[in-house]
C-alpha positions in Angstrom: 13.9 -4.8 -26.5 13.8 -5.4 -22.6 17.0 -3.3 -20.8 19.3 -6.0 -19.0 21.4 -5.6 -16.2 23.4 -7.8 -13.7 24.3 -10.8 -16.7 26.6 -10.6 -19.4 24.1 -12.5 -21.8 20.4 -12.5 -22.2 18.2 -15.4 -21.1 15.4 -16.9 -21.7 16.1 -19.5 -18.9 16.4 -19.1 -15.1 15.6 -20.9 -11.9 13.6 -18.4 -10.4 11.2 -15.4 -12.0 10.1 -12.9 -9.7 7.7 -10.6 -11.9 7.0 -7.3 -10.4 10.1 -4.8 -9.5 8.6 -3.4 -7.3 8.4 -3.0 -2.9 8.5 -6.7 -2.6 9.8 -7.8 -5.9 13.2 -5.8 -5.6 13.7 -6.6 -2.2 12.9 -10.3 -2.7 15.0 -11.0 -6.4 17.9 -9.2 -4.7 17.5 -11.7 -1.2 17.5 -14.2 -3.1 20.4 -13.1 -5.4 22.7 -12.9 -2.2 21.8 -16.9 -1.4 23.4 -17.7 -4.7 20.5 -18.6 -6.4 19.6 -17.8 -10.5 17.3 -15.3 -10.3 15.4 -12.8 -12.7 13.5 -9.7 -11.8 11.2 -8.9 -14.5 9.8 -5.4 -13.9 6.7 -3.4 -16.7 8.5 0.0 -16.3 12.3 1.5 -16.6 14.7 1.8 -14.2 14.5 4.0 -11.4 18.3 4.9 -10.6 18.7 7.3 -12.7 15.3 8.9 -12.4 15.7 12.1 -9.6 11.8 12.1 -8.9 11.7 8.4 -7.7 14.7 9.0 -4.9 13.7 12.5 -3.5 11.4 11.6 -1.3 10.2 15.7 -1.6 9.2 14.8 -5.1 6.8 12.0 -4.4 3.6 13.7 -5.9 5.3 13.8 -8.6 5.9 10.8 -9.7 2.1 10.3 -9.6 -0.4 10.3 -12.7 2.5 10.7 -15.1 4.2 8.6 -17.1 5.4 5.7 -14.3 1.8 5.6 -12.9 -1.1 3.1 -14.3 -3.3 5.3 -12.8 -6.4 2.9 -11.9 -10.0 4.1 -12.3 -12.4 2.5 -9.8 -15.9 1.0 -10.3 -19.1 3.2 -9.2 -18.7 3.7 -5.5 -22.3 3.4 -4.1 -21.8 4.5 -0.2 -18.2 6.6 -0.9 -16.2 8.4 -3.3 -16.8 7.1 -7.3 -14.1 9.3 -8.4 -10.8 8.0 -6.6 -7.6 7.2 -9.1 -5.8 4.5 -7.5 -1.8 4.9 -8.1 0.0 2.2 -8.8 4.0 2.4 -10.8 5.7 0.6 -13.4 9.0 1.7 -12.3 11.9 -0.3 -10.6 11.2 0.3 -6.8 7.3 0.4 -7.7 5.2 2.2 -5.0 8.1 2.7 -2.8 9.8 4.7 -5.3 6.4 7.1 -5.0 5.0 6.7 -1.6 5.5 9.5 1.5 7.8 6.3 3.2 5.7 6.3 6.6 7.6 3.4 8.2 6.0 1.8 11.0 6.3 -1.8 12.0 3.0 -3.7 12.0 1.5 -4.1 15.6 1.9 -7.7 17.1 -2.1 -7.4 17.0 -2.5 -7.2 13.4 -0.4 -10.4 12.8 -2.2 -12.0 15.9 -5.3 -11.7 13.7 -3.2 -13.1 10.8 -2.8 -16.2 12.2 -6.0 -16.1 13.7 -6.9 -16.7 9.6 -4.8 -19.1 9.0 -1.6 -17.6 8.2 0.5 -19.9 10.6 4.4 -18.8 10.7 3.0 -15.1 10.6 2.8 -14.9 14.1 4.6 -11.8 15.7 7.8 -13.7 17.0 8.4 -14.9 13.7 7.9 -11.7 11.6 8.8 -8.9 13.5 12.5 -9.8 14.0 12.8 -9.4 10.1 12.8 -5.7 10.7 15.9 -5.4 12.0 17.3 -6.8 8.7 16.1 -4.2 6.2 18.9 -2.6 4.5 16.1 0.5 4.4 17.1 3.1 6.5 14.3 4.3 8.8 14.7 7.8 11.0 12.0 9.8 12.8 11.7 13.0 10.9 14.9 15.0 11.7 14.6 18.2 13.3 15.6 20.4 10.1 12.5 18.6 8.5 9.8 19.2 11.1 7.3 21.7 9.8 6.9 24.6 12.4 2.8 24.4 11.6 2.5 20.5 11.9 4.6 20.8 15.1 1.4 23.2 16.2 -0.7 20.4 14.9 0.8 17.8 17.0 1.0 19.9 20.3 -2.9 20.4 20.2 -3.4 16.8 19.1 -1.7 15.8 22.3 -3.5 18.3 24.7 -7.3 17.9 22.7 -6.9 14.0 22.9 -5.3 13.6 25.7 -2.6 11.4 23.7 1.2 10.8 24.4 3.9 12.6 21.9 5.7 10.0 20.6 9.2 10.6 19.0 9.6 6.4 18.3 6.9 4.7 17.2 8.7 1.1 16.1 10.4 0.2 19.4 6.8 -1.9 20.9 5.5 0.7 22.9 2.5 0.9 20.9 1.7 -2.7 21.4 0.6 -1.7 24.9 -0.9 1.1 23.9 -1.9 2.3 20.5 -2.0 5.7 20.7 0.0 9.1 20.5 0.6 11.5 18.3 4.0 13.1 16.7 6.0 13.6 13.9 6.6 9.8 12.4 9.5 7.6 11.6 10.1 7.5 8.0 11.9 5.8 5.1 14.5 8.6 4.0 18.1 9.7 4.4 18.1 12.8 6.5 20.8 14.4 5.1 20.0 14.2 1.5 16.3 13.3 1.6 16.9 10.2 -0.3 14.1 7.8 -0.3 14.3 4.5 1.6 12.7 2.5 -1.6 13.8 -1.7 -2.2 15.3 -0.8 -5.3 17.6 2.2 -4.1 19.0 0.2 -0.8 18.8 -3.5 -2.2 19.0 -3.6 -5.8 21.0 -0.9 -6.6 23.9 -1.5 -4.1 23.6 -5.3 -5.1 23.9 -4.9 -8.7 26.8 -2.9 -8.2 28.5 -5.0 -6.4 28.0 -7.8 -8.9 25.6 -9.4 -7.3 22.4 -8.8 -7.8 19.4 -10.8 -10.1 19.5 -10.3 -13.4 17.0 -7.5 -14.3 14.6 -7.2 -16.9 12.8 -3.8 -17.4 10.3 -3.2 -20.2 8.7 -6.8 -19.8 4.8 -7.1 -18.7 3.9 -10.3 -17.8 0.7 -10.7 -19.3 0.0 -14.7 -18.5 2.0 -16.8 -16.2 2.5 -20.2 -18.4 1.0 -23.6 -16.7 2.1 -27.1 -17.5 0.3 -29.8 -16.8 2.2 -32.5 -14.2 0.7 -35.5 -12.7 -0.4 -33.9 -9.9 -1.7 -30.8 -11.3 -0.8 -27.8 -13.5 2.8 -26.2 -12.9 4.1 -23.0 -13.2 7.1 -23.3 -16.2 7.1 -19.5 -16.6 5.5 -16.5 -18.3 4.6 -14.5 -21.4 5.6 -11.1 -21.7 5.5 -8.5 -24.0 7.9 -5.7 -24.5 6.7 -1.8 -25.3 6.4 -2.5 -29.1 4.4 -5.6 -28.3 6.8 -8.2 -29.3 5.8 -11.6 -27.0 8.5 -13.3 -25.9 8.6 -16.7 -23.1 10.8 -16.5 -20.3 11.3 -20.3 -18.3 11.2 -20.9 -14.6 13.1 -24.3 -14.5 11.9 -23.9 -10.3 9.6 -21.3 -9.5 7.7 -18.2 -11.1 6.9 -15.7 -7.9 4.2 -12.9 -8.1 5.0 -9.6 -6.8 3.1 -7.2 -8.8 1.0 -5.7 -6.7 -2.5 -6.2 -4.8 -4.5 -5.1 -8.2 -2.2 -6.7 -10.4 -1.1 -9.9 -8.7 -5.0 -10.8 -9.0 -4.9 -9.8 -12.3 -2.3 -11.6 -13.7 -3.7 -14.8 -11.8 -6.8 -14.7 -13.6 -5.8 -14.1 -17.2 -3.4 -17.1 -16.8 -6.3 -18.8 -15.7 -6.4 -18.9 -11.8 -9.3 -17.3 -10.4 -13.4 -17.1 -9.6 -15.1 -19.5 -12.2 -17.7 -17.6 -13.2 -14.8 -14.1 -13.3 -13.1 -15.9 -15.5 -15.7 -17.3 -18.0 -17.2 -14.1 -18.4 -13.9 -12.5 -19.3 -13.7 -15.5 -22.0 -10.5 -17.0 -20.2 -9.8 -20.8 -20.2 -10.6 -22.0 -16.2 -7.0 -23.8 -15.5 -7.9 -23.8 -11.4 -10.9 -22.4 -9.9 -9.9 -20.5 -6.9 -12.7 -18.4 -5.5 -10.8 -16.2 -3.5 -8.5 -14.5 -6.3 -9.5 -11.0 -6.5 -11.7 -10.5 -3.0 -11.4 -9.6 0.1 -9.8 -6.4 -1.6 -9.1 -3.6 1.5 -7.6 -0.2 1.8 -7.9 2.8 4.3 -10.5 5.1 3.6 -9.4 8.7 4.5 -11.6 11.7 5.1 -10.5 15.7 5.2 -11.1 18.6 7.3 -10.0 21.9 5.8 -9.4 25.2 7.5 -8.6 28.9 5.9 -5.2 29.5 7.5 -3.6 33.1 8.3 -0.8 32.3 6.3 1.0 29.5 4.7 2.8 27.1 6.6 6.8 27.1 5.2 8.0 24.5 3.4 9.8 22.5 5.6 9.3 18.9 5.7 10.8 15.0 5.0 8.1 14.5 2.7 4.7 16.6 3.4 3.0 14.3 5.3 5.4 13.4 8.3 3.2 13.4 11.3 -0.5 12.5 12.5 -1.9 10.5 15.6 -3.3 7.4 16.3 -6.1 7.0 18.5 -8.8 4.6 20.4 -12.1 4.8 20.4 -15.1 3.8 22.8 -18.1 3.1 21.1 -19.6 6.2 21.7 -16.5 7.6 19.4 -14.4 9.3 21.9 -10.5 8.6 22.5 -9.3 6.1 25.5 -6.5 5.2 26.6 -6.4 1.2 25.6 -7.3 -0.8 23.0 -5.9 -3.6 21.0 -5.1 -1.4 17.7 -6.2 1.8 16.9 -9.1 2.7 14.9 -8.6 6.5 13.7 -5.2 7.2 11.7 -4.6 10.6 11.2 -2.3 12.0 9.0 -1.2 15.9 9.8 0.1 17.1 5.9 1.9 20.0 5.8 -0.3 21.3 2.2 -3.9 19.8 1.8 -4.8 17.4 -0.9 -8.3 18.4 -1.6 -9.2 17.7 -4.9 -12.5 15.8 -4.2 -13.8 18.4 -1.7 -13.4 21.5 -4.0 -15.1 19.1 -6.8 -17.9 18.6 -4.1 -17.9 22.1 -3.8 -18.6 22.8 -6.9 -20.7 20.2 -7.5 -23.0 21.2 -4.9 -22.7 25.2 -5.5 -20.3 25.8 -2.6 -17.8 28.4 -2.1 -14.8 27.6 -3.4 -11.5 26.9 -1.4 -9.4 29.8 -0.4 -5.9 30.0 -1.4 -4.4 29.6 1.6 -5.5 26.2 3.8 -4.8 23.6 6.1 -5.8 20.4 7.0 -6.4 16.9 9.0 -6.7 13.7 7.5 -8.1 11.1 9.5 -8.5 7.9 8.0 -10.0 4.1 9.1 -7.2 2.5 10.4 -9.1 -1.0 10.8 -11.6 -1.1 7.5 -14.3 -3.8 7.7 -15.0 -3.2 4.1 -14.2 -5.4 1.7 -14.1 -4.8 -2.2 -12.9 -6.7 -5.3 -10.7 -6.5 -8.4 -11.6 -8.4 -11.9 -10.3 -8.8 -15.0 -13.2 -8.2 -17.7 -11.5 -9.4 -21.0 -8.8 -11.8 -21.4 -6.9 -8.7 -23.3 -4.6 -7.7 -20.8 -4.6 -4.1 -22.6 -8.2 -3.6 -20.6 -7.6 -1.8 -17.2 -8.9 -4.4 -14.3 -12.1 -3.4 -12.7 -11.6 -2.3 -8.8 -14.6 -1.5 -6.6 -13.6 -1.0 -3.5 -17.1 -1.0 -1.8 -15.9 1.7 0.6 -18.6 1.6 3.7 -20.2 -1.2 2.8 -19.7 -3.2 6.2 -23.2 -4.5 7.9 -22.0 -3.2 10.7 -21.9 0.5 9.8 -18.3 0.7 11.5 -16.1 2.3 8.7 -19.1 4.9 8.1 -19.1 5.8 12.3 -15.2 6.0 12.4 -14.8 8.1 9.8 -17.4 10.7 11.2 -15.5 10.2 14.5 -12.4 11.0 12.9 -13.4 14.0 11.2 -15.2 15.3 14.8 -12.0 14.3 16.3 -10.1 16.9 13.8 -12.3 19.6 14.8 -12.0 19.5 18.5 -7.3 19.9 17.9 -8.2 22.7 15.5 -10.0 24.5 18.8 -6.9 24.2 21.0 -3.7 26.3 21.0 -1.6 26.2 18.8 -3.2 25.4 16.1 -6.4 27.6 16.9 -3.8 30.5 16.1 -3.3 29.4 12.5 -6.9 29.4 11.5 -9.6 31.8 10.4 -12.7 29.0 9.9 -13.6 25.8 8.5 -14.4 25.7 5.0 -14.7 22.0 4.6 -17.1 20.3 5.3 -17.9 23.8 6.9 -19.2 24.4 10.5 -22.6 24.3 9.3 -22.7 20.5 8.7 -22.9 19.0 12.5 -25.2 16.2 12.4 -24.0 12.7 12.3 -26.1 11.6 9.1 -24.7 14.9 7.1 -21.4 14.8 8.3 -21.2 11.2 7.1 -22.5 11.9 3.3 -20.1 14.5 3.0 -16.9 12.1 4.2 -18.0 9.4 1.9 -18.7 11.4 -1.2 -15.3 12.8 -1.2 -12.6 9.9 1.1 -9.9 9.8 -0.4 -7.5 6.1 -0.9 -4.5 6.2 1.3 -2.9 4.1 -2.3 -2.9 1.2 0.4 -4.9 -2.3 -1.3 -4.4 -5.1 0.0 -5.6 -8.9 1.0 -7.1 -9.6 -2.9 -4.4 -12.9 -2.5 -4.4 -13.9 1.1 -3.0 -15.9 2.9 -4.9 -18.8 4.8 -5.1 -22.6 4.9 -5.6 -24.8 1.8 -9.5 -25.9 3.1 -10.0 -22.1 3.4 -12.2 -21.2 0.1 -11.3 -17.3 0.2 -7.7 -18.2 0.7 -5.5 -18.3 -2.3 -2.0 -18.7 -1.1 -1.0 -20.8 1.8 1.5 -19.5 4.6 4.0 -20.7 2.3 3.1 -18.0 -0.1 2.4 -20.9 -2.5 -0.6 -20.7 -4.8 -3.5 -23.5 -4.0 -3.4 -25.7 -6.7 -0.7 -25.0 -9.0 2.7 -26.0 -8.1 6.0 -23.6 -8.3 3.8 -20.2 -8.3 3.9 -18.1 -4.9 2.5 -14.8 -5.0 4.5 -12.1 -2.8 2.8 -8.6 -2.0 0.4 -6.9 0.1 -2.2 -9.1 -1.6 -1.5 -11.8 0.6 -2.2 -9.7 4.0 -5.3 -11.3 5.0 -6.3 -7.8 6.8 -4.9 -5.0 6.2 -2.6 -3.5 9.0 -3.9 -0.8 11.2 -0.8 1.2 9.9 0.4 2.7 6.7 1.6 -1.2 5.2 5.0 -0.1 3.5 7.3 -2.2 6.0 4.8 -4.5 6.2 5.3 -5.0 2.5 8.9 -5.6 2.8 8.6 -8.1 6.0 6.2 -10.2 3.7 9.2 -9.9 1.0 12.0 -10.8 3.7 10.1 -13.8 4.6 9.4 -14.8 1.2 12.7 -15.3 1.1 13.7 -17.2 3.7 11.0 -19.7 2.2 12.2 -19.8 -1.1 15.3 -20.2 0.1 14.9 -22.9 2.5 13.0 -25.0 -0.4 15.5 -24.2 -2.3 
């Protein structure tokens, strides 16, 4: 049986279905709640309120490839990494509830080249404002979190790059210049490390207050229902099945609105149904609307690793591990400058390594294995021109999707360059003071692998996701044949279905995407809303 909250009675009827509790789908069922409008938020997993993992933001790793997680496995990779798990949570609050919270407002360049792609009404003036009505609190790391190593990190960062510290990122200075480097703002409570995640500061304090959408956990949607109308097929709800696979209809008498995610959005659209022709007729689904563009255009930050033997362990301190990095330009020839319209490296500064695929490429290729005690840099591509795709194979929803992400796979060759810029970038702040003082060598990729060519098979063969897909539903205009949603959010072709998530970015945003996520959610609602 599903777990209801926020009615007195159980339902089969409402006016609006938003499936997916997650980042967007919390924020957006509860936004929609406050307008006075009869909403139900059907969400896979439990609830997350009482669940200590998913509101410590400490505890994030740990909410990962357990019970919550689906824990995605990804096609062969033939230029990158063929053995990334790509996290994604079945839990009220969804990837926010398990994320590091990295808050940064997109840059008024990324949502210039939105619009450029047809997302009109995405334009900066429009979207940005929305920021200052999240009910997520947002801080820069507070002093009694900043790690005293990473603080190192950051000092040589600024002196080897010749890059700002920056103590606000989110107030527009970056939209003049890109660049800098510091400790981060991020989603979390200072005083009690509580997570910033939709569910903790919009659902929760909603439903207590009476307010809230009615919420279903233990429901996955496994088709969204179509009727046909005059002037096309219409959403009228969807099937879902609870945990002892009992099917059940829920009704949308207005609207059914997708917020599951940028794997399983996709997913859901084409085993209702709504997808590639010849996708769907190989996965023995029923074509209702052949819409090309469902599953593609699939993007996500590819991040490399640089690894050091340290003199001794950096404390513990921290917001959430991974609170501080740099962003930087480059010039074609790879090195920093001063201007640009969005940066191109990201680097992330963790206070404890995640290196599972280079000690498996160690091993793998008879290396020595990783001390005990290491450090690292993480730079990732901030701007992918990579694009990959996610498929249903089966019209059994049981069967996992297929996701190839086609890391490195641009024409171009720019993903592959900035990556080995990145990692070269890394190297020259681990030769300055401070940090030079916690290191005894490199021991990934190891200072014996210098040339451009070698440097770059090692960084692909072991990136790691940043757990940041995107654009598989994006948005663009209804004569575009790769778009699937207008800038209404409303799916081309079928009437009362809007999909709501980061697969409707039509690039990904040169910054870690959480807020980015939620602006998309804020101005879902306003749309819905004003139809409404």
């Amino acid at each position: 049986m599903a777990e209801v909250t926020g009615s007195s009675e159980e339902r089969d009827t409402y006016d609006h279905l938003v499936v997916g509790g997650g980042t967007a789908g919390a924020l957006l069922a509860t936004r929609l709640a406050e307008q006075g409008l009869d909403v139900a938020l059907v969400e896979w997993g439990p609830d997350d309120e009482h669940e200590p993992r998913a509101r410590d933001l400490r505890r994030w790793d740990e909410m990962l490839e357990g019970e919550y997680d689906l824990d995605y496995r990804i096609e062969p990779n033939d230029r990158g990494n063929s053995h990334i798990r790509l996290a994604r949570l079945r839990i009220l609050g969804g990837c926010s509830t398990a994320n590091t919270m990295i808050a940064w407002k997109p840059l008024r360049a990324d949502l210039e080249e939105w619009v450029a792609l047809g997302a009109e009404g995405w334009d900066p003036d429009t979207v940005l404002p929305l920021y200052d009505r999240l009910l997520t609190p947002i801080h820069p790391v507070a002093q009694q979190d900043q790690n005293p190593f990473v603080a190192d990190v950051v000092a040589s960062a600024s002196t080897a790059l010749d890059l700002p510290v920056q103590d606000r990122w989110n107030d527009g200075r970056l939209d003049g210049s890109p660049r800098g480097t510091g400790f981060f703002e991020v989603g979390y409570t200072p005083e009690s490390n509580l997570r910033s995640s939709t569910s903790v500061h919009y659902l929760h304090p909603a439903r207590a207050r009476g307010e809230g959408p009615t919420v279903l956990t233990g429901l996955r949607a496994v088709r969204v229902l179509l009727a046909d109308d005059a002037e096309g097929p219409r959403a009228s709800g969807v099937l879902v099945r609870d945990g002892s696979g009992g099917e059940r209809t829920l009704h949308a008498s207005r609207e059914v609105l997708l917020c599951a995610g940028a794997i399983d959005s996709p997913r859901l659209l084409q085993l209702s149904g709504i997808g590639p022709r010849d996708v769907l007729a190989a996965a023995d689904v029923p074509v209702v609307v052949d819409l090309p563009g469902v599953g593609e255009n699939l993007q996500d930050h590819a991040e490399g690793l640089v690894v050091w033997e340290a003199t001794a362990r950096p404390p513990d301190t921290c917001a959430s591990g991974w609170d501080a990095g740099a962003m930087v330009c480059l010039d074609d020839d790879g090195e920093p400058v001063a201007s640009g319209g969005r940066p191109d490296v990201l680097m992330h500064f963790p206070v404890e390594p995640w290196a599972v695929h280079a000690a498996r490429h160690l091993e793998e290729t008879g290396g020595v294995p990783l001390p005990d005690t290491t450090v690292a840099i993480a730079p990732n591509v901030s701007r992918p021109r990579s694009r990959g795709r996610t498929w249903v194979r089966s019209s059994d929803p049981d069967q996992a999707p297929a996701i190839d992400l086609r890391s490195f796979s641009d024409p171009e060759g720019h993903d592959e360059a900035v990556l080995v810029a990145g990692v070269r970038l890394a190297r020259r702040i681990a030769d300055v003071e401070p940090m030079r003082s916690w290191l005894v060598r490199e021991v990934f990729p190891g200072p014996e692998v210098t040339g451009d060519d070698e440097l770059s098979a090692v960084a692909r063969a072991t990136h790691q996701t940043v757990y940041h897909p995107a654009g598989t539903c994006r948005i663009g205009a209804a004569g575009d044949p790769a778009a699937v949603v207008g800038p209404d959010l409303r799916v081309h072709g079928v009437a009362g279905l809007r999909v709501a998530d980061a697969s409707v970015f039509p690039t990904l945003t040169a910054v870690n995407p959480v807020v980015t996520v939620m602006l998309v959610a804020e101005r879902a609602a306003q749309l819905v809303a004003a139809d409404a």
